[in-house]
C-alpha positions in Angstrom: 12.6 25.2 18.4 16.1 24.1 18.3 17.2 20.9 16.0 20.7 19.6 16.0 21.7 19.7 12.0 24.6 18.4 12.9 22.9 14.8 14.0 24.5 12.3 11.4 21.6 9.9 12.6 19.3 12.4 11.2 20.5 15.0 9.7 17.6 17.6 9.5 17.4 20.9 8.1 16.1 23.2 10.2 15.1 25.6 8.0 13.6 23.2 5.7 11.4 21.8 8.4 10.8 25.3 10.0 9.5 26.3 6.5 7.1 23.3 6.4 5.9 23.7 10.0 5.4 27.4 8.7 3.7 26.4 5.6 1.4 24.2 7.1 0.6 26.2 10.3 1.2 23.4 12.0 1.8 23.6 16.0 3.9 20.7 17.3 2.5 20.9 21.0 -1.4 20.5 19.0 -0.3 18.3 16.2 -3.2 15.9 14.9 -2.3 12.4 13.8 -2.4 13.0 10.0 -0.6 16.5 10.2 2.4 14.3 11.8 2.0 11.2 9.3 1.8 14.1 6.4 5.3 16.0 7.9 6.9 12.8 8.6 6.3 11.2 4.7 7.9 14.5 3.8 10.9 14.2 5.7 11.4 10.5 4.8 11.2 11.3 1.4 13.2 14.8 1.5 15.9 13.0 3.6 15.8 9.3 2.3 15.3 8.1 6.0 13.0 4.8 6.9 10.9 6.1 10.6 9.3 3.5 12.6 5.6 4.1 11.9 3.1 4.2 15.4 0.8 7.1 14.7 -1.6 5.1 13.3 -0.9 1.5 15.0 0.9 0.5 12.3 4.9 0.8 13.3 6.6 -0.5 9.9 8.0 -3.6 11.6 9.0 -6.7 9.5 6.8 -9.7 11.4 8.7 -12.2 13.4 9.8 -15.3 10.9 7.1 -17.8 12.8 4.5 -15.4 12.3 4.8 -16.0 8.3 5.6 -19.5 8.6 3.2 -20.8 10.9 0.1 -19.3 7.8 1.9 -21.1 5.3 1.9 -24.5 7.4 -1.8 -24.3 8.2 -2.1 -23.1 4.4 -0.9 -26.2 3.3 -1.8 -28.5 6.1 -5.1 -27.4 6.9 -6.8 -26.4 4.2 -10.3 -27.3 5.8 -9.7 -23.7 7.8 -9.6 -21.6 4.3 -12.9 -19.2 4.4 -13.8 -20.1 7.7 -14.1 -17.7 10.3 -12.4 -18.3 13.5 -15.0 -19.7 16.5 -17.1 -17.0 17.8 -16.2 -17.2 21.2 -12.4 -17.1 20.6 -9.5 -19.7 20.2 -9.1 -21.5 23.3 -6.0 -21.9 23.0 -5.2 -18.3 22.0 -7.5 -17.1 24.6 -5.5 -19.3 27.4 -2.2 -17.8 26.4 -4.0 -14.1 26.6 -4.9 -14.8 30.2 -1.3 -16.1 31.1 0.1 -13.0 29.5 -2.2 -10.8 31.8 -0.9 -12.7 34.6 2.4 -12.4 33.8 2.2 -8.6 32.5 0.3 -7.7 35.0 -0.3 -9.6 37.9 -3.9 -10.4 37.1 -6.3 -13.2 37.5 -8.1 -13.7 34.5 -10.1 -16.6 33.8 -9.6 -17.3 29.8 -13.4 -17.5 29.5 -13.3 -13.2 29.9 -10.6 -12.8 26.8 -12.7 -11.9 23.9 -11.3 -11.6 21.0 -11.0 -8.9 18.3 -9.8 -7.7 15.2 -7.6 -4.7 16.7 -7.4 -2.0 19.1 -10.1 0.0 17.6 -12.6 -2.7 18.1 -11.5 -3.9 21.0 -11.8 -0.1 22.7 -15.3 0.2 21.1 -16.4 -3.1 22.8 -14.5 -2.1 25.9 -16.6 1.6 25.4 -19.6 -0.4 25.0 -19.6 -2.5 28.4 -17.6 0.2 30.5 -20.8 2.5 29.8 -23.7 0.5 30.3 -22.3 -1.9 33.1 -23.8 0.2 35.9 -26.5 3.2 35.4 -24.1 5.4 36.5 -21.6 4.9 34.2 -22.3 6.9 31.3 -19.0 9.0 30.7 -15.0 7.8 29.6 -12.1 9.2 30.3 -9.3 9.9 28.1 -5.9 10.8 28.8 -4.9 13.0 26.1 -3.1 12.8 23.8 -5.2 10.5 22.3 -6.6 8.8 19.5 -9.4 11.3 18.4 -11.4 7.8 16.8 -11.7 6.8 19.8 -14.0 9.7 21.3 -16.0 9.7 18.0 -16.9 6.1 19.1 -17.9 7.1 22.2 -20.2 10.0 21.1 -21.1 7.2 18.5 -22.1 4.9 21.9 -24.1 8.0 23.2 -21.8 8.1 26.3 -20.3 11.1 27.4 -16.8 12.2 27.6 -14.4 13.4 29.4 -10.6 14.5 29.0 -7.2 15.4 31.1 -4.4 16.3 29.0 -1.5 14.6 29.9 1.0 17.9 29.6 -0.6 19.7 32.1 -0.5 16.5 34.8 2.3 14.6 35.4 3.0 11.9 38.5 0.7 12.4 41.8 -1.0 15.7 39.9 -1.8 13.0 37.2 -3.9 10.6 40.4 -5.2 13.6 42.1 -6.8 14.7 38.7 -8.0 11.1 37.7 -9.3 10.5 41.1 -11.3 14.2 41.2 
């Protein structure tokens, strides 16, 4: 492994992080989530440098001003909503905007009636688990394009579904479709 020490945007050491890497037997083609969160809370604090944060969903990101302002308005002007939980089948209005998104991200038809809502990605994939696997009788195993998020197959197992993997290093492009579609 080569690094460029002479990167003013981040100046790393290689032999500090080749002695790390060393220390830790840790592989960067193989590296699990937490060895990278672990190395990269090293190097932020060996090198006083802020990283953008997506191993673990959570990237670091200051929210958007209306984010912020829009709980403190229904704080104050909607204090009947305070230790409520939100209507089980979803905010209309939230779930209308989710279908246009699709539509517009994607090109799909979605009625807004189909967007269910969840807490996050890890609930949303388990629900997501939980349909694709028991829609038909047939339909018993997911696929995962790895690298992953190993949480993700412990839900399946969890499910009783199987699984199934193609690492994304090895397959690239048309390779990729010919594998998928195997």
């Amino acid at each position: 492994m080569r690094i460029n020490s002479d990167n003013s945007v981040f100046p790393l050491e290689e032999n500090y992080l080749r002695k790390r890497l060393a220390t830790w037997e840790i592989d960067l083609r193989q590296v699990s989530i937490r060895e990278l969160s672990r190395l990269v809370d090293e190097l932020a604090t060996q090198f006083d440098v802020e990283f953008l944060r997506f191993e673990f969903g959570i990237p670091g990101l200051p929210p958007h001003r209306l984010g912020p302002e829009e709980e403190i308005r229904v704080l104050k002007n909607e204090p009947q909503s305070l230790g409520k939980y939100p209507p089980f089948e979803g905010v209309p209005r939230l779930k209308k905007a989710t279908a246009e998104f699709v539509k517009k991200f994607m090109n799909i038809d979605v009625d807004a009636k189909c967007c269910v809502p969840t807490v996050g990605a890890m609930h949303s994939g388990f629900i997501c688990q939980s349909i694709a696997g028991r829609i038909r009788s047939q339909s018993d195993t997911i696929l995962y394009l790895d690298p992953g998020f190993p949480v993700n197959k412990l839900q399946t197992k969890f499910l009783g579904l199987r699984e199934e993997s193609i690492d994304l290093y090895d397959y690239r492009g048309e390779k990729l479709i010919d594998e998928i579609e195997r």
